[in-house]
Structure formats: structure tokens, C-alpha cells
C-alpha positions, 0 to 999 in steps of 0.5 A: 494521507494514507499510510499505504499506497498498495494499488501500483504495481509492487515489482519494477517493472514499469507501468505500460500505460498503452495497456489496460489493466485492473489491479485489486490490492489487499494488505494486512498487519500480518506476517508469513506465519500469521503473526499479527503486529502491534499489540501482540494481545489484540489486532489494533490500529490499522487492521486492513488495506483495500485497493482497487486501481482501474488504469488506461493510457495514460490515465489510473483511477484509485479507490483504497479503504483503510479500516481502524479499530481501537478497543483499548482506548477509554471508548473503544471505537472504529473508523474507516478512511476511503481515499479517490485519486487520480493519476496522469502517468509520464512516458519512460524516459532513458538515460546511460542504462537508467529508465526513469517513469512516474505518474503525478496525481490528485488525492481526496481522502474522507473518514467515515463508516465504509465497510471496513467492519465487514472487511476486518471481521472477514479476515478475522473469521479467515484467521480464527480471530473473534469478531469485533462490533465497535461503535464508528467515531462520530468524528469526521475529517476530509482532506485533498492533496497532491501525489507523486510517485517516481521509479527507475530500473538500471540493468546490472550483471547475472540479469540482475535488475536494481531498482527505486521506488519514490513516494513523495505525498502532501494533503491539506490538512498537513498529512502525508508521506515520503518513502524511497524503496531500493532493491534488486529484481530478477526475472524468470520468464513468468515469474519475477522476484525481487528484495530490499529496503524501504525507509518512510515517514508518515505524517497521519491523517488528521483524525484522532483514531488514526493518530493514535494508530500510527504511534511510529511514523519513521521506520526501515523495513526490510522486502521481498516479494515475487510475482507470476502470470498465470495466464498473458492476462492475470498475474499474482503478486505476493509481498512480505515485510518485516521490521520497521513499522510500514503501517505505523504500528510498533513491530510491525509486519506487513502482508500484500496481495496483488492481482492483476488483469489485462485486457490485452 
């Protein structure tokens, strides 16, 4: 399975599935200062995430590429892992306070080379980073698997909102993930802010480039994030984390932009 799921909204507000939205995710192993993690003397592992998220009710497609370099390994090489998921989503549901809402899916994931050198070299000429012509691995792996994410939302003092975010994935070939996100949420017309925790464990894909990039599979890491509609149709979410290992990298960091259109 993917180590990250950055195509559903980051905040807690709850997905409106009579809305039509389109969500482009990018996440990296950086942090605020531009700080890469992992290897502090090379940008290893998984250097990238990009997510494109098409929902309509109650139904959300997903696409997501991850790309892999590893240089240090006795044959430097690369690969890239594109995952296509579908996901039906449930009606919220209310009890004492508490709003509950979900969405179960089916995930097939394959490695392969689809474009993640372009993707990784781009970000590097952004950054000043050199760029890196790796061989791509002549290994090839599939897997398919179920998906479920749970999220609830319960009103709390000072327009306070806490809420939880439940990831629970399982493929074919044994891969996978669990994570549980709790914070709190505050809203200021347009713009929403919100922090906390998140522990997971990942179980990676079964190919030999993403194993060896996921040297830390559990971690607790530490959240803040916010968002902002620039207009009634777009908005901008922007997340930080530190601490932990969200992409399974020792001394990780984890950087994610968000940018949502609605059609209505």
C-alpha cells in the first residue's frame, strides 16, 4: 500500500459528497525551512507524492504517484508507484454531539516508471538540488486491497472543534497501513486552522526500492496545518509535520499542499 493518503481533504470538515470537487495534492520530505529528511547528505527514499482526487456524490476517484530513488545502494536505482482507487462515500450520521463520516474504497497499486524523475527533478531545480538520472528497477510488482477511512467532528468550547481521522488499509500482497489523527479545529470565516497527533504503522509495498525506503514503519508525529478559500470555488490547504516518520524515513518531515475547486 502507499505510505500516504494525501488526496482527501486535510482539515475536519466533512466531505460533502452533493458537491463536485477536484483536489491536486503534492507532498515532500521537507520541511518549513527547507529542510529535507532522512539522509541529511542526500534526498533518498520517497522523495515525492502526487495526488489528484475527482469526487462526485456519493462517489471519489483517485490517482497518486510516489517516486523512489535509492543512490546509496550497491546499483543506484529508482522506482515509481501509481495507485488507482475507488471510493464510495457514507451519509454523515449524528449522535449526542458527535458527527461520524466515512468512505470504504478499492485500491490497485503497480510499480513501474511514471514520471516520478521528472516530478523528483522538478522539486530539486525548485530547491537548488542537483538533478539525478537513476536507471528505473527492472522489477515489477502489483497489488489490489480494500480501504477505509473514518473521521468524526464533536463541538467543543471557544468554537473549538476536535476531531479524529482513522485510516485502516490492507493489500494483497500483505502491504498496508493503520494511522489514527486526533486534533483540534478552529474556523475563522474563510480560513481554518487546525493541530495535533498522529501515530501509524506502515507495512510497505512489496518491492525491494520501497522496502529499503521505509526503514521506520511506526511513528508519532506532531500536526498543524490551515486552509483558506480564496474564492466560493478554490481553496488552499497547507500542512506541516515534524517528528515521527509520516513517510517512513528516519527523522522525517513532511510537507503537503492541497488545492481544491468546486464547482458550485
Amino acid at each position: 500500500m502507499g505510505l500516504l493518503c494525501g488526496v482527501s481533504l486535510l482539515n475536519a470538515t466533512p466531505p460533502q459528497w452533493e458537491r463536485e470537487a477536484l483536489m491536486v495534492t503534492h507532498s515532500n520530505d521537507i520541511n518549513l525551512l527547507g529542510e529535507t529528511s532522512g539522509d541529511r547528505f542526500a534526498d533518498d527514499g520517497l522523495t515525492g507524492v502526487l495526488s489528484l482526487r475527482y469526487q462526485t456524490q456519493p462517489h471519489a476517484y483517485e490517482i497518486q504517484l510516489n517516486s523512489y530513488t535509492q543512490r546509496h545502494q550497491s546499483q543506484g536505482e529508482r522506482v515509481d508507484t501509481l495507485s488507482l482507487g475507488y471510493f464510495q462515500g457514507m451519509e454523515a450520521l449524528t449522535y449526542r454531539g458527535w458527527r461520524l463520516w466515512g468512505e470504504m474504497g478499492v485500491v490497485v497499486m503497480r510499480s513501474g516508471a511514471f514520471g516520478g524523475e521528472g516530478l523528483q527533478n522538478v522539486i530539486h531545480s525548485l530547491t537548488g538540488n542537483p538533478h539525478y538520472n537513476l536507471p528505473f528497477s527492472s522489477t515489477d510488482h502489483t497489488t489490489i486491497g480494500l480501504e477505509g477511512r473514518v473521521s468524526t467532528t464533536h463541538p467543543l468550547p471557544y468554537t473549538l472543534t476536535l476531531y479524529t481521522h482513522t485510516t485502516l488499509a490492507l493489500q494483497s500482497d500483505g502491504s498496508g497501513r493503520e494511522s489514527l489523527e486526533v486534533g483540534i479545529q478552529r474556523d475563522y470565516e474563510s480560513l481554518t486552522l487546525w493541530g495535533g497527533a498522529k501515530a501509524h504503522h506502515l507495512t510497505p509495498f512489496a518491492h525491494p526500492i520501497v522496502e529499503a525506503s521505509t526503514p521506520d514503519t511506526q511513528s508519532l508525529s506532531w500536526l498543524f496545518g490551515g486552509s483558506y478559500h480564496l474564492t466560493p470555488h478554490y481553496e488552499l490547504q497547507l500542512e506541516s509535520i515534524i517528528g515521527g516518520a509520516p513517510l517512513g524515513e528516519e527523522g522525517d518531515y513532511l510537507s503537503t499542499i492541497v488545492l481544491v475547486y468546486h464547482w458550485d
